[in-house]
Residue frames as qw, qx, qy, qz and C-alpha x, y, z in Angstrom:
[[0.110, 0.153, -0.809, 0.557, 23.71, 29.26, -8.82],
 [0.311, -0.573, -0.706, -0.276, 20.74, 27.64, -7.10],
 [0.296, -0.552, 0.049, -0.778, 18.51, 29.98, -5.09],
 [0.140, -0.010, -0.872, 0.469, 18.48, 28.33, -0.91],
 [0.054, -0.404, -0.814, 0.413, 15.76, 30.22, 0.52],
 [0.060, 0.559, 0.606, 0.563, 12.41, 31.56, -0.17],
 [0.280, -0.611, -0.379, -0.636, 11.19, 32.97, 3.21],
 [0.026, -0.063, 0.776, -0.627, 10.99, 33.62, 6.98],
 [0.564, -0.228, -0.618, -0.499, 7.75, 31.63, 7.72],
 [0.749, -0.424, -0.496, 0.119, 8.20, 30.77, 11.56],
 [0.143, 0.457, -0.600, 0.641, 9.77, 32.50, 15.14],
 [0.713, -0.564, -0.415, 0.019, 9.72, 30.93, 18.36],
 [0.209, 0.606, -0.264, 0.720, 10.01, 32.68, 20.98],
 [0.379, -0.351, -0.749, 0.414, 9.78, 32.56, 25.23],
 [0.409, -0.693, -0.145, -0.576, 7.26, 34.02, 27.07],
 [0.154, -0.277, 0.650, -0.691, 7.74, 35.02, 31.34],
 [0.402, 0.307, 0.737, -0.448, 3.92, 33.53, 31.58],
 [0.022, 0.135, 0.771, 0.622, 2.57, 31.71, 28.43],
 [0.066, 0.829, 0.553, 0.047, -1.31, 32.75, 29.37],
 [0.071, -0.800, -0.256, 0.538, -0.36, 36.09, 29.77],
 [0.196, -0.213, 0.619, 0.730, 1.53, 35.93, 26.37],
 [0.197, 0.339, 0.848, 0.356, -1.54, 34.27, 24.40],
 [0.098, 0.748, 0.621, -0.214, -3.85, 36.58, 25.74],
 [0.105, -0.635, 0.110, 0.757, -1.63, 39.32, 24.55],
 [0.263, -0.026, 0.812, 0.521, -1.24, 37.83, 21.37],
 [0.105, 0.512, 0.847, -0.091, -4.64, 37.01, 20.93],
 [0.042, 0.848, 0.511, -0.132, -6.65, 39.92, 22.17],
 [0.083, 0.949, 0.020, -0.303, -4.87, 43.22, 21.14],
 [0.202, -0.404, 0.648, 0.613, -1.88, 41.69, 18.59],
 [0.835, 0.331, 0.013, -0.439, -5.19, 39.86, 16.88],
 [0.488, 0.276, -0.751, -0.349, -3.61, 36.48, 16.13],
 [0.866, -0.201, 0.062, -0.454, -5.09, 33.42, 16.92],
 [0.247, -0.426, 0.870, 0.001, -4.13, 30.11, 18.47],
 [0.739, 0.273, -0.526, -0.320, -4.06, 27.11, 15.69],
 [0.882, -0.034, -0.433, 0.180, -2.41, 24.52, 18.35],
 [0.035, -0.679, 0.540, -0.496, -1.04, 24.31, 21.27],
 [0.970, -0.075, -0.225, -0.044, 0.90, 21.19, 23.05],
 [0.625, -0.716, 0.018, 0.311, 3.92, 20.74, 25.18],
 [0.636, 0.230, 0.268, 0.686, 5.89, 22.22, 22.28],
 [0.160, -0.158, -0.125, 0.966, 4.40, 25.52, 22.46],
 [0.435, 0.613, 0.545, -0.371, 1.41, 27.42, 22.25],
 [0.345, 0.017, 0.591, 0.729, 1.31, 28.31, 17.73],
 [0.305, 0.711, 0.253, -0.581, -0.41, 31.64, 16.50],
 [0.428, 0.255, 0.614, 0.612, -1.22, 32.66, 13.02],
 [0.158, 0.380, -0.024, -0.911, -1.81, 36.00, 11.31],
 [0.673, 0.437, 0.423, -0.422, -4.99, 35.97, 9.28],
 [0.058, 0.784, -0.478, -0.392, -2.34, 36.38, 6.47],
 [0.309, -0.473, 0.825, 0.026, -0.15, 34.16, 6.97],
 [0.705, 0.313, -0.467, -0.433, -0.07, 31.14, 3.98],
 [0.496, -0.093, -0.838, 0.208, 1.39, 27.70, 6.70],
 [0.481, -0.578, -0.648, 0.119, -0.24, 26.80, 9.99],
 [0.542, -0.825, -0.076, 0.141, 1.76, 29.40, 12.23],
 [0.460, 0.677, -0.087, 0.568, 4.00, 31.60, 12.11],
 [0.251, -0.736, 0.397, -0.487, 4.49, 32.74, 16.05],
 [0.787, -0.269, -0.547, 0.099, 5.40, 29.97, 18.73],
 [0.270, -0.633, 0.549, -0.474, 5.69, 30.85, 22.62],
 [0.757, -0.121, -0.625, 0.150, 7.73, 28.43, 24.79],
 [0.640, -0.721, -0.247, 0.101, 8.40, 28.85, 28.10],
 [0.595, 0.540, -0.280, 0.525, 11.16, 30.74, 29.21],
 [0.477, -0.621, -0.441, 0.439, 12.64, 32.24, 31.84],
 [0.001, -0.718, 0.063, 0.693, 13.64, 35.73, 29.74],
 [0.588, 0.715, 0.142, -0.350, 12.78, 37.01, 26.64],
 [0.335, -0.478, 0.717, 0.381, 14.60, 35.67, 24.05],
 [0.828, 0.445, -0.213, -0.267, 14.23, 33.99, 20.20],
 [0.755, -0.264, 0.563, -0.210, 14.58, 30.74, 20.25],
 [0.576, 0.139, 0.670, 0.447, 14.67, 29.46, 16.42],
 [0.306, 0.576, -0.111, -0.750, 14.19, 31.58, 13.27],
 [0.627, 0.104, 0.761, 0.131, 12.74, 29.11, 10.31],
 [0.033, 0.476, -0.468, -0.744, 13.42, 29.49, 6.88],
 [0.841, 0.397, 0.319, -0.183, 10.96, 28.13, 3.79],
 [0.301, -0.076, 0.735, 0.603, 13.85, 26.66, 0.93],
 [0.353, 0.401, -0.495, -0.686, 12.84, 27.34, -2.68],
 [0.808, 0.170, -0.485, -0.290, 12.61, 23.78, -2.97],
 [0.950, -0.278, 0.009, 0.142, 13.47, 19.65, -1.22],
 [0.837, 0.229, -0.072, 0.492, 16.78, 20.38, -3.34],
 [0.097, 0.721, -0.199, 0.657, 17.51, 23.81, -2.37],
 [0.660, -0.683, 0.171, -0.263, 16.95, 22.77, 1.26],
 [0.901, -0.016, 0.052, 0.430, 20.01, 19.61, 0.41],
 [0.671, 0.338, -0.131, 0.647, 22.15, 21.90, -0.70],
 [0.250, -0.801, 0.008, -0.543, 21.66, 24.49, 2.12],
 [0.754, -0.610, 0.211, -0.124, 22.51, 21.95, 4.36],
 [0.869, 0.094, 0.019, 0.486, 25.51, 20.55, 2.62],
 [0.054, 0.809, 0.023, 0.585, 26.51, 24.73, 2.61],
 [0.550, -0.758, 0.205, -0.284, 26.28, 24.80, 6.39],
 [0.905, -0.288, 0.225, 0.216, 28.60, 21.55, 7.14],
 [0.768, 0.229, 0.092, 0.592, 30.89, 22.63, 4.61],
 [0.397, 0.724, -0.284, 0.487, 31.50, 26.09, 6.54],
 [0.425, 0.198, -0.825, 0.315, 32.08, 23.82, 9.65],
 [0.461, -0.172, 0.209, -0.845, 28.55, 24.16, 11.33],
 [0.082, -0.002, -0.994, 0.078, 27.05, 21.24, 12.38],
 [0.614, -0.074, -0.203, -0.759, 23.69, 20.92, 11.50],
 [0.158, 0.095, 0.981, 0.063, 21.00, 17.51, 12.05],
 [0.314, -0.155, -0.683, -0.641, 18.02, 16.57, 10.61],
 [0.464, 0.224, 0.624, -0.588, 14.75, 16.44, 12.53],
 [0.004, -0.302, -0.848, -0.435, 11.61, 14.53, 10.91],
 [0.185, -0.613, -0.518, -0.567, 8.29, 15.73, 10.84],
 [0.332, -0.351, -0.740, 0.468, 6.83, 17.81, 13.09],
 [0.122, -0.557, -0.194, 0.798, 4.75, 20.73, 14.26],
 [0.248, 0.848, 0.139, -0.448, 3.34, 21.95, 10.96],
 [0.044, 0.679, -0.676, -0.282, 6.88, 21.16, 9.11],
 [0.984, 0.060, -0.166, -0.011, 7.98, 18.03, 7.15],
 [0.741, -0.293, -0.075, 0.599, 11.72, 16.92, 7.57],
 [0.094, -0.994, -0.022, 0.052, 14.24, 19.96, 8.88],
 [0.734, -0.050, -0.316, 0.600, 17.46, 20.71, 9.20],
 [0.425, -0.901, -0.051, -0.065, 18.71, 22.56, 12.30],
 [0.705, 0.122, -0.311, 0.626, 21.71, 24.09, 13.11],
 [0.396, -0.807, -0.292, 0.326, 23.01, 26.73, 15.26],
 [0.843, 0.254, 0.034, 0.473, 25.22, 29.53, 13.91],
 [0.512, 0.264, -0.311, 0.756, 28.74, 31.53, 14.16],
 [0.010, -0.362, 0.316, -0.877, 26.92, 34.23, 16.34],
 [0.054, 0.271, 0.875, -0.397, 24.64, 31.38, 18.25],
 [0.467, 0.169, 0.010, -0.868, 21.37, 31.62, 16.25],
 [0.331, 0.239, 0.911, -0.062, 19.29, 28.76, 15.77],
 [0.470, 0.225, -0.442, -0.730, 17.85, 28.40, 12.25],
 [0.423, 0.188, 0.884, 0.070, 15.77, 25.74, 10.80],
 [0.044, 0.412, -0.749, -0.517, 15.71, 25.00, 7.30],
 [0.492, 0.308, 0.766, -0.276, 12.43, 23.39, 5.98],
 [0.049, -0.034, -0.776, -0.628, 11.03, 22.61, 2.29],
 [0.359, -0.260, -0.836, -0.323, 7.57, 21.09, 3.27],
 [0.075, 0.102, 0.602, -0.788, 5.12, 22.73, 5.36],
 [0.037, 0.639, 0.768, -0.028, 1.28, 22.42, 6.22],
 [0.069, -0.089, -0.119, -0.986, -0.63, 25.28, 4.48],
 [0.202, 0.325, 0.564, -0.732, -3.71, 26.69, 5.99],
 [0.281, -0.308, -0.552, -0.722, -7.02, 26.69, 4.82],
 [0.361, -0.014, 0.343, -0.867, -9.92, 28.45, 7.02],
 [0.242, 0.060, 0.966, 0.065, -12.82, 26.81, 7.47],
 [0.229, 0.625, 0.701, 0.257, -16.07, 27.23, 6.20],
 [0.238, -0.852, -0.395, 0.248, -16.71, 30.31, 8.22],
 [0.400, -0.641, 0.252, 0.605, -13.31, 31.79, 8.28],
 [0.640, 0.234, 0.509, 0.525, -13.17, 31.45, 4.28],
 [0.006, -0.574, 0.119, 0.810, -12.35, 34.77, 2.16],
 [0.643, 0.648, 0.303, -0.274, -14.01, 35.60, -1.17],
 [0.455, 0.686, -0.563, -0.073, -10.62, 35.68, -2.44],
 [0.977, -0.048, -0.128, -0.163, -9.65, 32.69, -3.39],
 [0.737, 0.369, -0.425, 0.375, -5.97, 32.94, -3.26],
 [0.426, -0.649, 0.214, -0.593, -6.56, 34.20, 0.68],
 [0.370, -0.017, -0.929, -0.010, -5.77, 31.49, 2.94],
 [0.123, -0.588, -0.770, 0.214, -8.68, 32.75, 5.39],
 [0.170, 0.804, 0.343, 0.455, -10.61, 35.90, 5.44],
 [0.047, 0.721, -0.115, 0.682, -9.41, 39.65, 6.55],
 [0.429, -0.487, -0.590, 0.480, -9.20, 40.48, 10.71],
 [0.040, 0.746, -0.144, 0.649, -10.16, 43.54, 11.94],
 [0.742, -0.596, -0.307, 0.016, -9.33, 42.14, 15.57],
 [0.590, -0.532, 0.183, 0.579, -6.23, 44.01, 17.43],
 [0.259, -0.450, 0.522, 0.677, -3.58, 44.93, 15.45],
 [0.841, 0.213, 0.473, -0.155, -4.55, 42.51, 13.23],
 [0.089, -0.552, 0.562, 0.609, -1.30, 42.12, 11.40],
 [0.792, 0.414, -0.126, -0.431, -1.32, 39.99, 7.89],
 [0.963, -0.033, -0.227, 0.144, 1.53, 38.12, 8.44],
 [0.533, -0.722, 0.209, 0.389, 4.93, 38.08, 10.00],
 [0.558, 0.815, -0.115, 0.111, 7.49, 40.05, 7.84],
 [0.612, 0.635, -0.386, 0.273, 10.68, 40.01, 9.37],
 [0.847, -0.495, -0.068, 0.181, 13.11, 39.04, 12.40],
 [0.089, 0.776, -0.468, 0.414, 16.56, 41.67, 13.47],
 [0.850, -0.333, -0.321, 0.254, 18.97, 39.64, 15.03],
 [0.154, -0.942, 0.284, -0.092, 21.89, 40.80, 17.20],
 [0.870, 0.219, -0.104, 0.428, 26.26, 40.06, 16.39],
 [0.402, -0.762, 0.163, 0.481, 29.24, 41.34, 17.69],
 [0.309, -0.259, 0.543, 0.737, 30.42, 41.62, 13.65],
 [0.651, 0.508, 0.435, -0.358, 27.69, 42.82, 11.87],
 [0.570, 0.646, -0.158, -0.483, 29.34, 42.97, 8.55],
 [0.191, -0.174, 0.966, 0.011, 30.89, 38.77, 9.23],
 [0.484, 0.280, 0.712, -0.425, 27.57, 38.13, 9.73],
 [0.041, -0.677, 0.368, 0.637, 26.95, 39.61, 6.45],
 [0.212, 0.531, -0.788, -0.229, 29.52, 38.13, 4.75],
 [0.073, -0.077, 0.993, -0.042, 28.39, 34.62, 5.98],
 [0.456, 0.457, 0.706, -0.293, 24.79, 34.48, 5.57],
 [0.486, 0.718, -0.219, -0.447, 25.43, 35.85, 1.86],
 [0.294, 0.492, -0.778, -0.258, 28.07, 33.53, 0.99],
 [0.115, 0.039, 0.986, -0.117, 26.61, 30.23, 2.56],
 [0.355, 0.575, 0.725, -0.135, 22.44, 30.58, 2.17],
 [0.233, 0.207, 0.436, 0.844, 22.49, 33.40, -0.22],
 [0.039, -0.747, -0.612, 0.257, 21.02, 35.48, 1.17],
 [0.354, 0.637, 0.147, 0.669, 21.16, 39.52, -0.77],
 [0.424, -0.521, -0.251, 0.697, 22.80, 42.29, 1.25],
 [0.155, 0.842, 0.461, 0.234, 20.65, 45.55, 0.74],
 [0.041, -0.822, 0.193, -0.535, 22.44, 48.01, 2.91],
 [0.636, -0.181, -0.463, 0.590, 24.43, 49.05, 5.90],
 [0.159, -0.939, 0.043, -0.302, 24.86, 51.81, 8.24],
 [0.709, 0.093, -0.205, 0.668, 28.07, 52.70, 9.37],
 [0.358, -0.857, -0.160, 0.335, 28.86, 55.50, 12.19],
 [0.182, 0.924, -0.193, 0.273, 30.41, 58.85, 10.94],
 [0.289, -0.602, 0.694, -0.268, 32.89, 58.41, 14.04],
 [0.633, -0.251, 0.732, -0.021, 34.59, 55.27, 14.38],
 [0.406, 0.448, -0.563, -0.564, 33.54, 53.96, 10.71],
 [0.103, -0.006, -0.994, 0.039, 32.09, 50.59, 11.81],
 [0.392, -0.142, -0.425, -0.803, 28.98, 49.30, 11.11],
 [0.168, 0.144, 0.821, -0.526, 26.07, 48.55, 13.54],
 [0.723, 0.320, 0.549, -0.272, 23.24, 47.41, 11.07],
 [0.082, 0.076, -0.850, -0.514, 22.64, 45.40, 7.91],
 [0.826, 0.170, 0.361, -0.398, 19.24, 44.56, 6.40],
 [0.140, 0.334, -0.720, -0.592, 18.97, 41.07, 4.09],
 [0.783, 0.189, 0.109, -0.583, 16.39, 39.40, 1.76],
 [0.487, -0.046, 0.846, 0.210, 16.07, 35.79, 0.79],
 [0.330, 0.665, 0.668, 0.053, 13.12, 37.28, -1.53],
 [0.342, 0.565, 0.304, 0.687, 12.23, 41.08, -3.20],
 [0.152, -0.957, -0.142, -0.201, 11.69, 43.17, -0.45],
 [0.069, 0.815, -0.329, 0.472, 13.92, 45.36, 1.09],
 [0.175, 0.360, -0.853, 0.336, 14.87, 42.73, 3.88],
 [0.843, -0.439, -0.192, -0.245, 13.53, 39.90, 6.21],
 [0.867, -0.236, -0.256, 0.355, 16.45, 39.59, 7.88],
 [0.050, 0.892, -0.271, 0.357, 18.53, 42.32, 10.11],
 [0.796, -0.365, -0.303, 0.377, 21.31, 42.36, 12.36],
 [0.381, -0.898, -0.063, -0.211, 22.27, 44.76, 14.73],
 [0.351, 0.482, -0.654, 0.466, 25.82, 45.36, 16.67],
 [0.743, -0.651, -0.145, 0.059, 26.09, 43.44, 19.89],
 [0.135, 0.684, -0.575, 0.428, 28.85, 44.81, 22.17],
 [0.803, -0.310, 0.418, -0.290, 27.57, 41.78, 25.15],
 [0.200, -0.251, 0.940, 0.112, 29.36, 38.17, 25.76],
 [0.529, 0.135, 0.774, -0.321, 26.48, 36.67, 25.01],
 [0.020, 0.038, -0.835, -0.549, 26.18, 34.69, 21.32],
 [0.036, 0.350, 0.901, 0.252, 22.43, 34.42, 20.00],
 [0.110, 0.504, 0.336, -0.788, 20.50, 38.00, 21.36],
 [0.167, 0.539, 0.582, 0.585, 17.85, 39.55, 18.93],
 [0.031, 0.062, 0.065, -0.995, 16.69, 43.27, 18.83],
 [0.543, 0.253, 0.240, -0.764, 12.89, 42.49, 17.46],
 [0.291, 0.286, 0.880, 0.243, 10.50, 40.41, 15.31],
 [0.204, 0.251, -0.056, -0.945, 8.15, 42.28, 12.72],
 [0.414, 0.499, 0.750, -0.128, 4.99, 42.11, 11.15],
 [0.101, 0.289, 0.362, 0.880, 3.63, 43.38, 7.76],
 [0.304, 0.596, 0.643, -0.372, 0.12, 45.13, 7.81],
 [0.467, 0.648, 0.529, 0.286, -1.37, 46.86, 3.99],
 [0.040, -0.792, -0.585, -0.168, -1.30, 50.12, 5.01],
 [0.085, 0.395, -0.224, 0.887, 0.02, 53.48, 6.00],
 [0.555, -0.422, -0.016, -0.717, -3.50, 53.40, 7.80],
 [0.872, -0.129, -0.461, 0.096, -3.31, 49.89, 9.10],
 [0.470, 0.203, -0.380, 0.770, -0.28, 51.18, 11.11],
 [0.180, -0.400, 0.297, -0.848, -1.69, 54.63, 12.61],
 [0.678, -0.390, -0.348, -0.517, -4.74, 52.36, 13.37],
 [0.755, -0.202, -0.580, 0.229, -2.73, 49.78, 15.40],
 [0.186, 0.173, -0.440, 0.861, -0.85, 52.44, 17.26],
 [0.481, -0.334, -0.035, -0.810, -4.47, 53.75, 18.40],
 [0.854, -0.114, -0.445, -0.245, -5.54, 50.24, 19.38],
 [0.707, -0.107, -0.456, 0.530, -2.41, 49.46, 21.66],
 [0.073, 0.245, -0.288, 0.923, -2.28, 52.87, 22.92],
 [0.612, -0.330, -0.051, -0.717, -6.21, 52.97, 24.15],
 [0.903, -0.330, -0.254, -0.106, -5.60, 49.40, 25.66],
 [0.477, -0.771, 0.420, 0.034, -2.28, 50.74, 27.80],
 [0.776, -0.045, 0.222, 0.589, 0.57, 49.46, 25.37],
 [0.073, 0.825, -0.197, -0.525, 2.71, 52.45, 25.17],
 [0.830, 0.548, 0.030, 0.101, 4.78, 52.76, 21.86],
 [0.609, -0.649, 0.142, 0.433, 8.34, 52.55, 22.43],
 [0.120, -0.476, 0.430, 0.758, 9.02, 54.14, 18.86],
 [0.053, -0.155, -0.568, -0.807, 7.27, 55.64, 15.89],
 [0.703, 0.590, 0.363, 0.162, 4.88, 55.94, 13.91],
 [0.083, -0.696, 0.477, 0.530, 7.76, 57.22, 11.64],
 [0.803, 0.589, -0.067, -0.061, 9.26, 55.91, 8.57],
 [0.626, -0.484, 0.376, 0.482, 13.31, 54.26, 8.23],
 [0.264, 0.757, -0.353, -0.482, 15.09, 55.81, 5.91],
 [0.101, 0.218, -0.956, -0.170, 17.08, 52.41, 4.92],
 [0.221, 0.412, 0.884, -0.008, 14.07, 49.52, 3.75],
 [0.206, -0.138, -0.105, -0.963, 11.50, 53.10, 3.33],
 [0.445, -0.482, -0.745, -0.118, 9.05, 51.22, 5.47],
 [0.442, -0.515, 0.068, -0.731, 6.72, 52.99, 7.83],
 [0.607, -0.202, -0.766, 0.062, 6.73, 51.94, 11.52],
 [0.497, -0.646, 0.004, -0.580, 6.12, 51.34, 14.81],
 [0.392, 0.178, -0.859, 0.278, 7.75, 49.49, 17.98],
 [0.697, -0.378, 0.305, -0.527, 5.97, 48.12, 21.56],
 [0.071, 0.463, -0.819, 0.332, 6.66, 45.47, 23.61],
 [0.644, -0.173, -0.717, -0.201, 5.10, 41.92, 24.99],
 [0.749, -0.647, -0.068, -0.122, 4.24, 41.09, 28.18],
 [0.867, -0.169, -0.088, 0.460, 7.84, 39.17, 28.43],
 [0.230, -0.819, 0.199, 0.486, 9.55, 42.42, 26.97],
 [0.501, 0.143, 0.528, 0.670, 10.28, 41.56, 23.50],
 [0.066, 0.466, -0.103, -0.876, 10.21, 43.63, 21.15],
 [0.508, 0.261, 0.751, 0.332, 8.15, 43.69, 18.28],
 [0.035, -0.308, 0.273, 0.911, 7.48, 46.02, 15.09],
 [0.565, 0.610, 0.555, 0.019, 4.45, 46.40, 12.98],
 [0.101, -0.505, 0.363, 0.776, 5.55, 48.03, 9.49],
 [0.640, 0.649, 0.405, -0.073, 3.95, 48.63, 6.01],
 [0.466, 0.836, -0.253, -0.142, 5.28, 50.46, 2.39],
 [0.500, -0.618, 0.495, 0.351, 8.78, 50.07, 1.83],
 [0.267, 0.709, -0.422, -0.498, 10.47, 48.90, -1.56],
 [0.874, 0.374, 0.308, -0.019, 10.36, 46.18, -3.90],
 [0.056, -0.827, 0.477, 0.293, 13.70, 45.49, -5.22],
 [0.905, 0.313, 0.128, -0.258, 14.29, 43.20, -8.05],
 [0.439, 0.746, -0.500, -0.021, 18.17, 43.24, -9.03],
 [0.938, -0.298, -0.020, -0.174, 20.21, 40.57, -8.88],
 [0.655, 0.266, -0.188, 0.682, 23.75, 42.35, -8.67],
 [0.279, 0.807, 0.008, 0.520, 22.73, 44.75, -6.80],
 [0.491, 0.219, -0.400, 0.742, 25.39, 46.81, -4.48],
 [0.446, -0.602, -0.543, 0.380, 24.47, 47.38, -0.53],
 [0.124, 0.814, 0.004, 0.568, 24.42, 51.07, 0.33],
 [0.530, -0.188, -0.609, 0.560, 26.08, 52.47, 2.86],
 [0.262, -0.814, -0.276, -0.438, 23.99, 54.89, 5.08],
 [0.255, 0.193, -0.318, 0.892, 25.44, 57.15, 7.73],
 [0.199, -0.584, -0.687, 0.384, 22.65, 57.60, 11.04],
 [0.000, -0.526, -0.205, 0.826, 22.40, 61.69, 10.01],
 [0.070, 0.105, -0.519, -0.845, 20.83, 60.66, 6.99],
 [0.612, -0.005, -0.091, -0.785, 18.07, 59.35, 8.39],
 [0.372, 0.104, -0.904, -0.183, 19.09, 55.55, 8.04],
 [0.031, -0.435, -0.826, 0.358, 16.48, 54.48, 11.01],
 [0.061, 0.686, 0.579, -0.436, 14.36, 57.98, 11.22],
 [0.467, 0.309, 0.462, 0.688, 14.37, 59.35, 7.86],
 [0.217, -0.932, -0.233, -0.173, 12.38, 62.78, 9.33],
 [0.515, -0.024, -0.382, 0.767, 15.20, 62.96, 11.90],
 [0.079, -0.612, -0.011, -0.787, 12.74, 64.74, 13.41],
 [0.737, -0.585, 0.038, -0.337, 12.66, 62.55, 16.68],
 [0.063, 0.641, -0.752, 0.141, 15.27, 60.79, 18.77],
 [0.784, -0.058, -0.610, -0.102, 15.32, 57.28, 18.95],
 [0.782, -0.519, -0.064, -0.340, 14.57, 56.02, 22.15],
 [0.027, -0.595, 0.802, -0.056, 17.88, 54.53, 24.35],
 [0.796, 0.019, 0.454, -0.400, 15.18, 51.44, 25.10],
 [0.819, 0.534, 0.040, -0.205, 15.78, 50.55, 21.55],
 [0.388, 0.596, -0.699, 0.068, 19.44, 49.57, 21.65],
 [0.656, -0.251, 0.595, -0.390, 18.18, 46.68, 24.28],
 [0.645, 0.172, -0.601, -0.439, 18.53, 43.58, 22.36],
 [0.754, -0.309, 0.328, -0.478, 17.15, 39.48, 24.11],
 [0.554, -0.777, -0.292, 0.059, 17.61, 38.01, 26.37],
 [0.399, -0.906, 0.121, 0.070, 19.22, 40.90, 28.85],
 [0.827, 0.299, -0.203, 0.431, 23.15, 41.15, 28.49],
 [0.657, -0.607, -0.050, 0.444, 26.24, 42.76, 29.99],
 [0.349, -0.292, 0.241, 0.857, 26.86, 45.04, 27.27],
 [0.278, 0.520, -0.011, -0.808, 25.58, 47.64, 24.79],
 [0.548, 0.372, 0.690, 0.293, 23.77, 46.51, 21.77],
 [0.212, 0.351, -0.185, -0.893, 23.07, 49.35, 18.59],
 [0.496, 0.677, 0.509, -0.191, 20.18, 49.88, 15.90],
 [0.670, 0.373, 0.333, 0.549, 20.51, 51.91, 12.81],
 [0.125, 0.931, 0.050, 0.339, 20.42, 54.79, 13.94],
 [0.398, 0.720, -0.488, 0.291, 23.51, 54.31, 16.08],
 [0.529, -0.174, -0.785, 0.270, 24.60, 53.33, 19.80],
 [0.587, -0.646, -0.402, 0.278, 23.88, 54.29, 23.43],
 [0.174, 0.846, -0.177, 0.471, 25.69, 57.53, 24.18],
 [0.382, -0.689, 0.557, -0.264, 28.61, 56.94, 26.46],
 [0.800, -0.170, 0.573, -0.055, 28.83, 53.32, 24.87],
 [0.704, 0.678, -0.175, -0.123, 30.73, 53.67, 21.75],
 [0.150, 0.520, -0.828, 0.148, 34.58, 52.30, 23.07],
 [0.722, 0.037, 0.645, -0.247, 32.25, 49.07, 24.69],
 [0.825, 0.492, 0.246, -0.126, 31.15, 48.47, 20.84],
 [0.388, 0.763, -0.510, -0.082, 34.71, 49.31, 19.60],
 [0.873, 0.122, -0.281, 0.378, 37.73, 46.28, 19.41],
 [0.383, -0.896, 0.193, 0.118, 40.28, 47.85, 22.08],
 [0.731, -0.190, 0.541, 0.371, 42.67, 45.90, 20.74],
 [0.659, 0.441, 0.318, 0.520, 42.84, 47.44, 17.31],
 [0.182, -0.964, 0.192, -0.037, 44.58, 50.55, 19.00],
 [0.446, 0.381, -0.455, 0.670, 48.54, 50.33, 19.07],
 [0.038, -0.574, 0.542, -0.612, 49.51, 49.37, 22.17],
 [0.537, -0.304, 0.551, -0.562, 46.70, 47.57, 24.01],
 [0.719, -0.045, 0.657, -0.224, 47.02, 44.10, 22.78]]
């Protein structure tokens, strides 16, 4: 069976006040702005192998706007899109733009917006910016954070194990793991990879009406040290951390969470596993092993079951829900009696 997709390579995302975003960006996330036009302003880690990898648009609340996917290949990107239409998702084609060659865009079952792209403009620093390694596409940062590129994007579903089921059977994407609650037996995260690590893609339980929400967007950085460093960096320039440094038990990546100006969320994370099989069977993890805080020697924040933009119900993480919001995240209806 061909292989669809190679990579997450792109998030746009809205900002409350796009200067106050860039500058965040900019001066204490360290990325830098390649372009910026009435499409959005377009950042790049120093990392990072195409033009840009962040985009802020306006908004009026935090929220992810498109998540963009690099295909294997032109053909792997046809048959991705013949995939979507044939499980009744209505996709269209956009031509060039932005950094991208032609796309296809659709929107799907739990109101995400993907795009689907083959051909993209790859970076090369210029003189100055050039690294002594050649296969670099510009040299090192030590500015901010200064992540290396963007590693992954946690969306949020009211079925997390549909979701699953459908973004395995239609883009093939590999399903590493789950967590599932001790009480109630229903499951309120999944990570999957289009690629060998341990996931670029999560999803989270939503218990809200509202179809498209995400929980966070992540970055990689080298290091165990990279990490403690950043925390120091945001913390001395008045971004609190709204969780870790720690380690999740599920992915075994070291991390760390804090917030934008708008109020997204965003992770910076390093280590984790390298996983190469190409049968292999999801685990299921259980929140008291650790599946989010593999120490279990701190309590996840309630902040962290907040997924964007704002809703009207409870969202969960892996390590479980809200306390006092577990019959919100349940089906009432699959009681005898009430429907």
């Amino acid at each position: 069976m061909i292989k669809l997709l190679n990579q997450l390579i792109q998030v746009r995302i809205s900002a409350l006040d796009i200067d106050t975003s860039v500058d965040f960006y900019v001066n204490q996330v360290g990325m830098r702005v390649v372009r910026r036009d009435d499409s959005g302003v377009y950042l790049r880690s120093w990392g990072d192998y195409y033009e840009s990898s962040v985009v802020l648009v306006d908004g009026p609340e935090p929220a992810l706007h498109t998540m963009t996917w690099r295909t294997e290949s032109d053909e792997a990107l046809e048959e991705a899109a013949r995939r979507v239409a044939a499980a009744g998702i209505v996709g269209e084609w956009r031509p060039r733009a932005a950094g991208f060659g032609r796309s296809f865009v659709f929107t799907g079952p739990w109101g995400h917006t993907v795009q689907l792209v083959w051909d993209v403009d790859r970076f090369h620093g210029e003189e100055g910016d050039a690294s002594i390694y050649p296969d670099r596409p510009e040299r090192r940062s030590s500015h901010g954070v200064a992540p290396r590129q963007l590693d992954h994007v946690t969306v949020a579903a009211s079925d997390v194990k549909a979701f699953t089921a459908w973004h395995s059977e239609v883009l093939g994407f590999r399903t590493m793991a789950h967590t599932t609650l001790e009480q109630g037996g229903f499951s309120v995260f999944s990570v999957l990879t289009t690629n060998e690590k341990s996931h670029d893609l999560g999803v989270v339980l939503d218990g809200s009406s509202k179809a498209g929400r995400a929980n966070h967007f992540a970055y990689w950085v080298d290091t165990r040290e990279d990490l403690l460093r950043a925390a120091d960096i945001l913390m001395e320039n008045g971004i609190p951390m709204e969780y870790g440094p720690s380690i999740h038990g599920i992915g075994e990546q070291n991390f760390l969470y804090f917030r934008d100006p708008s109020g997204f969320r965003i992770e910076v994370n390093t280590g984790g596993y390298r996983n190469y099989v190409p049968d292999w069977q999801p685990y299921e993890w259980h929140p008291a092993q650790g599946s989010n805080n593999f120490y279990r020697n701190g309590q996840m924040p309630h902040s962290m079951t907040e997924s964007f933009p704002p809703a009207d119900g409870p969202s969960a993480t892996e390590e479980g829900v809200l306390p006092g919001t577990e019959q919100q995240l349940l089906n009432p209806y699959a009681e005898h009696g009430l429907g």
